[in-house]
C-alpha positions in Angstrom: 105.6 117.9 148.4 102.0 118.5 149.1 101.2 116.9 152.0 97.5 117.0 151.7 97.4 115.0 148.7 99.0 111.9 150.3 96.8 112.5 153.3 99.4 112.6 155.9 98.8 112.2 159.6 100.4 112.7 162.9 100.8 109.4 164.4 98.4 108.8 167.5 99.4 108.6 170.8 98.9 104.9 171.0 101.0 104.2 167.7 104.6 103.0 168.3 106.5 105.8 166.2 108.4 105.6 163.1 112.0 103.9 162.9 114.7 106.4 161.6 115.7 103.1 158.8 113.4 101.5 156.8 113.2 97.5 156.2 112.2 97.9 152.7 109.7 94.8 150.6 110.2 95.3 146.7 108.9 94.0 144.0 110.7 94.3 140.6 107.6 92.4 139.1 104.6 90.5 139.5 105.7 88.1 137.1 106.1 84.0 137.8 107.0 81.2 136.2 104.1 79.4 138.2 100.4 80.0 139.2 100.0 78.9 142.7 96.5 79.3 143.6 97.3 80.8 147.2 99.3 83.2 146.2 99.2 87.0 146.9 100.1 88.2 143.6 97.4 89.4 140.9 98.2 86.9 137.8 95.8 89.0 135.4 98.6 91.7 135.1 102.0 91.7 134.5 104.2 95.2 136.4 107.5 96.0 136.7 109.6 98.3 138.3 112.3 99.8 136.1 115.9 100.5 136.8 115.3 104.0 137.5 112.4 103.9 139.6 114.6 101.3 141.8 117.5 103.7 142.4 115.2 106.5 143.4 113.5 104.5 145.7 117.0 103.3 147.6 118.2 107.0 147.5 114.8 108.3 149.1 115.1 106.8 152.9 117.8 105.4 154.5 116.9 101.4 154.1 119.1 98.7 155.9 117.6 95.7 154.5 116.1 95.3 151.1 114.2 91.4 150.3 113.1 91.1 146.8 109.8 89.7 146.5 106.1 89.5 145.1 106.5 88.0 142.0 109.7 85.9 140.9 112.1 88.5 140.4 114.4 86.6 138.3 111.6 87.2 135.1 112.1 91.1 135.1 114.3 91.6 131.6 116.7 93.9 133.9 117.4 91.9 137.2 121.1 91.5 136.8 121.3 95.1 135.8 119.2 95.7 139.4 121.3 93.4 141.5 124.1 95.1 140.4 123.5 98.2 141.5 121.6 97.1 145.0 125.3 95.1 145.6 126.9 99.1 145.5 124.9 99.8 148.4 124.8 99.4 152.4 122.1 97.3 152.6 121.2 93.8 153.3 120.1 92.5 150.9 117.9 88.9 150.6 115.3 87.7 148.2 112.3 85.2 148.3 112.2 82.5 145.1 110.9 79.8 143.7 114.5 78.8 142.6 113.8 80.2 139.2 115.5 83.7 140.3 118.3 81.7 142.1 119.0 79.4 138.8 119.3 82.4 136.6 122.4 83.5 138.7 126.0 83.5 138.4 127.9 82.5 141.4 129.4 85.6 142.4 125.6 86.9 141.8 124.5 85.0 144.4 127.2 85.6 146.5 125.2 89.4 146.6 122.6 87.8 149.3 122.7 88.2 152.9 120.0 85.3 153.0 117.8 83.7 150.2 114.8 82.2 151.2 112.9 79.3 149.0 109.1 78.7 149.2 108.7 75.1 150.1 105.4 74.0 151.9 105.3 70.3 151.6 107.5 68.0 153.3 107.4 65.6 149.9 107.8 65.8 146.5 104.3 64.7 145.3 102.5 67.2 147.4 105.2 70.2 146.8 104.8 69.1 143.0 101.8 69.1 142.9 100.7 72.2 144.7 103.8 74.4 143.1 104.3 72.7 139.7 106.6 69.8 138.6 109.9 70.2 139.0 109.8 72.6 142.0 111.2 70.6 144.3 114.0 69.1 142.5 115.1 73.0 142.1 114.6 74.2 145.1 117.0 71.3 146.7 119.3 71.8 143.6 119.8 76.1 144.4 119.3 75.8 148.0 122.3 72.8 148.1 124.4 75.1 145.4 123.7 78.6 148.0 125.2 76.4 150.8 128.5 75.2 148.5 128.5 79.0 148.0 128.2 80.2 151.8 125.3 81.7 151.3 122.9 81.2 154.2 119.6 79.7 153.2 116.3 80.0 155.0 113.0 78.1 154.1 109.8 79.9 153.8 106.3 78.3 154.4 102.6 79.7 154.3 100.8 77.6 157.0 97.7 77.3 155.7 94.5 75.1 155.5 96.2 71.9 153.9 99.4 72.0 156.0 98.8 73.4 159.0 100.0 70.4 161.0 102.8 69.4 158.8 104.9 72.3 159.4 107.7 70.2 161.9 108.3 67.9 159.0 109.1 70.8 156.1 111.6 72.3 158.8 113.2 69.1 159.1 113.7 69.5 155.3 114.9 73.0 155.3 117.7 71.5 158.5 119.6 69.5 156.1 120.8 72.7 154.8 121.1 74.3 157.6 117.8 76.5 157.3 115.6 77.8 159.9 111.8 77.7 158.6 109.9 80.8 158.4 106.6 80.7 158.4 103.6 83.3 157.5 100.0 82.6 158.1 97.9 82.4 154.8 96.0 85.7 154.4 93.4 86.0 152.0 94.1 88.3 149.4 92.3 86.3 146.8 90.4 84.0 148.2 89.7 82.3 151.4 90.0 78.7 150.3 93.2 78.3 152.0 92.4 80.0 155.3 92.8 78.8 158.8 89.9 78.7 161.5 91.0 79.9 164.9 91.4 76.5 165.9 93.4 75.3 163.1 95.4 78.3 163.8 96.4 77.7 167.5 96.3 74.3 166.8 98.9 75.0 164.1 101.7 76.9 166.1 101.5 74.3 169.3 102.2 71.2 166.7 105.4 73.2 165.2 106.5 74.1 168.7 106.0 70.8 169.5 109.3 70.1 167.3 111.0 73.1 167.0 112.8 75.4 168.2 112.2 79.1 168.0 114.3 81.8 166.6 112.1 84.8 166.5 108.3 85.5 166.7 106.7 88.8 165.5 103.5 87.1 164.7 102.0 89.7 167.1 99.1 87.3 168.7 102.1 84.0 168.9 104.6 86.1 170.5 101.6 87.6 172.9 100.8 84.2 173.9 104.3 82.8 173.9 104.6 85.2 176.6 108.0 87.4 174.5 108.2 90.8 175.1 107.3 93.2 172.5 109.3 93.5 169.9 109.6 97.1 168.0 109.4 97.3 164.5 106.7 95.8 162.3 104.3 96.7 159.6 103.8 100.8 160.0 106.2 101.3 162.2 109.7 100.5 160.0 109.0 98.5 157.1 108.2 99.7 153.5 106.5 97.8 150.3 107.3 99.0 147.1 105.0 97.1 144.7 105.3 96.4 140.7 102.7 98.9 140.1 105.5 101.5 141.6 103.1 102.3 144.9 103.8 102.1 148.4 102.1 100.0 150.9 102.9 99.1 155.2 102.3 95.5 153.9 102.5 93.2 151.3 98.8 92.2 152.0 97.4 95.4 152.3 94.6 96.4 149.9 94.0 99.1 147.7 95.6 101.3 145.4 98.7 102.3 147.8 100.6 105.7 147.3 101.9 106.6 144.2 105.6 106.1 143.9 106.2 109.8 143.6 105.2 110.5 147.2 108.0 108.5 148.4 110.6 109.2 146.2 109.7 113.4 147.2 108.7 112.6 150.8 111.0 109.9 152.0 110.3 108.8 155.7 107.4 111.1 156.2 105.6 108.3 153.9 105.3 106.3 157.6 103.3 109.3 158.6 100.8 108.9 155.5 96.9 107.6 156.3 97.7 103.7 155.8 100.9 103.3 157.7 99.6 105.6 160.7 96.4 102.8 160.5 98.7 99.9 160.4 100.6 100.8 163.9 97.5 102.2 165.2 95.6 100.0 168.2 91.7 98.9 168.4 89.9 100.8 171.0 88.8 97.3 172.3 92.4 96.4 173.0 93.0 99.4 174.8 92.8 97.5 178.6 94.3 94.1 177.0 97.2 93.2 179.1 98.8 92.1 176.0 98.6 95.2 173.8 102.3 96.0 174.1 103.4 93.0 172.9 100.3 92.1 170.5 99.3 95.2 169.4 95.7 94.1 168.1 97.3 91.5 166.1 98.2 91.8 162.7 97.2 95.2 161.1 97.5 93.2 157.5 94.8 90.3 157.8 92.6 93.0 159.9 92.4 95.5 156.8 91.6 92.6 154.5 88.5 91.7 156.9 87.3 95.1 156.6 87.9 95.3 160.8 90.9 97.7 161.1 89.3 99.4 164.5 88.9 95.1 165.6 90.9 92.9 167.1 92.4 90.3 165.0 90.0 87.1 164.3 92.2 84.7 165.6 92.7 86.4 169.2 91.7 84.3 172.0 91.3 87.4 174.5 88.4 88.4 173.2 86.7 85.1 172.9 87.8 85.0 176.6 90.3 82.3 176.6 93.9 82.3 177.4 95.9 79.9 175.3 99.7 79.4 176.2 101.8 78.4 174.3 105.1 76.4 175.4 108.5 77.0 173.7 111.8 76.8 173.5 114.7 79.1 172.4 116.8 78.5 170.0 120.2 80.7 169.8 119.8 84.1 168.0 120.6 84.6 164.5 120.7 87.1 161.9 117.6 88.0 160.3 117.2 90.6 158.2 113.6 90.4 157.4 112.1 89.3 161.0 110.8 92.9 161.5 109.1 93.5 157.8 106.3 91.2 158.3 104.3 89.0 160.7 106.4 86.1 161.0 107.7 83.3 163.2 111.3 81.6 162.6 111.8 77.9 163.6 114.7 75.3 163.5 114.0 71.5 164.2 115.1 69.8 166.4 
């Protein structure tokens, strides 16, 4: 391989190096069966991944966990044919639906999941309805109910965003009656900005879920910094891998741009951590450099700092640089497994 051409780096001294096992993001397909308007996805294009370009990507690195994501995965023409041959390999394996790729399933399908996570943001059915399409919620509660009959461990996912920010405790509640912690992502705005918090919105946000939660996991860098956790290795740059639809490469599902071509990774393997993107991703701000929190925060997330344009910044919603200290106050709940708490900026709840 010619390493020139993907512009690879040696990692700086102040980036936390490369794992040896990747947590790997892929997206079969940028497909959906709905159109939310704060989604990630582009819905002027329609990619997929094929069957081969899957299995060289899996026999490139050595991957440990593999979630199935982007678009709703259960619309690519080949999925079974896909989920097949992921189930012959050492991996854990979990996906992120709509309940469209979940209906689509056989039971012993289904049974191929480590976790599935459902998208639910509401608390009701009017306003998840509403926002996600008709229907949605019925599903949701109809495959999520049907993975539990199954054994399959079920975890809700929510985007906190603008118009739910302070809700968050009562969708949790939901996702408890099936035993479900609630993860939750902040909106980042890929698209548009409609849906994004203000910094006050945004600490405002976490203290009302902590208020009624309990907390599984944090690796929401600036949270887990002001929850006062250790830091926690892993993360975007560092051991996590997204494969999109257009078969590139990217350290996050929100990056921007074109991404490495898929050919890098399948010839390079894990040296595609050491490539331009990744190395910026784990790398810190100058201006965090004397933060006491830089271990654990890390200049916040790399993602929603490469959509502002302010990769060498800290991220907007840090209160150190603003000069204020907020703490937040929370309470542990016991561990449990969670195969994708490294691969994004994240923090995983259970109500109380």
């Amino acid at each position: 391989m010619n390493k020139t051409s993907a512009q690879f780096l040696l990692s700086p001294s102040d980036c936390t190096a490369p794992d040896a096992s990747i947590s790997l993001g892929l997206g079969l397909t940028n497909e959906c069966n709905l159109a939310c308007a704060f989604c990630y996805r582009d819905p002027t294009r329609a990619d997929r991944l094929s069957v081969n370009q899957v299995k060289a990507v899996i026999e490139s690195s050595p991957i440990r966990s593999v979630n199935l994501g982007t678009g709703e995965n259960g619309m690519h023409p080949e999925f079974k044919a896909i989920l097949a041959y992921l189930q012959t390999k050492p991996v854990k394996l979990t996906i992120t639906s709509n309940g469209h790729s979940i209906a689509v399933l056989e039971d012993n399908e289904v049974g191929a999941f480590h976790d599935i996570e459902f998208s639910l943001d509401y608390a009701t059915q009017a306003e998840q309805d509403a926002q996600r399409g008709p229907g949605n919620w019925s599903l949701i509660h109809e495959q999520a109910a049907r993975c539990v009959r199954l054994g399959v461990p079920v975890t809700i996912i929510s985007v906190m965003m603008k118009s739910n920010y302070l809700r968050l405790a009562e969708v949790a509640r939901v996702a408890k009656q099936f035993g479900a912690p609630l993860r939750v992502n902040v909106y980042q705005a890929v698209r548009s900005d409609v849906y994004a918090l203000s910094y006050e919105e945004y600490w405002e946000g976490f203290r009302s879920l902590f208020q009624e939660t309990d907390v599984i996991a944090i690796s929401e860098p600036l949270v887990r910094a002001m929850a006062g956790l250790p830091s926690l290795r892993g993360g975007c740059g560092v051991s996590t891998l997204r494969v999109t639809p257009r078969a590139t490469t990217q350290p996050c599902v929100y990056w921007p741009g074109q991404g490495e071509p898929l050919s890098e990774l399948t010839s390079a393997g894990t040296e595609i951590l050491n490539s331009t993107s990744f190395v910026q991703a784990r790398a810190l701000p100058d201006e965090c450099q004397p933060c006491e929190f830089r271990e654990s925060c890390h200049g916040g997330c790399a993602g929603r700092r490469r959509l502002h344009s302010a990769l060498d910044k800290a991220d907007c919603y840090c209160p150190i640089i603003r000069g204020e200290r907020p703490q937040l106050q929370i309470r542990m709940a016991p561990d449990r497994e969670l195969p994708k708490l490294s691969s994004s900026c994240t923090t995983v709840v259970i109500a109380r």
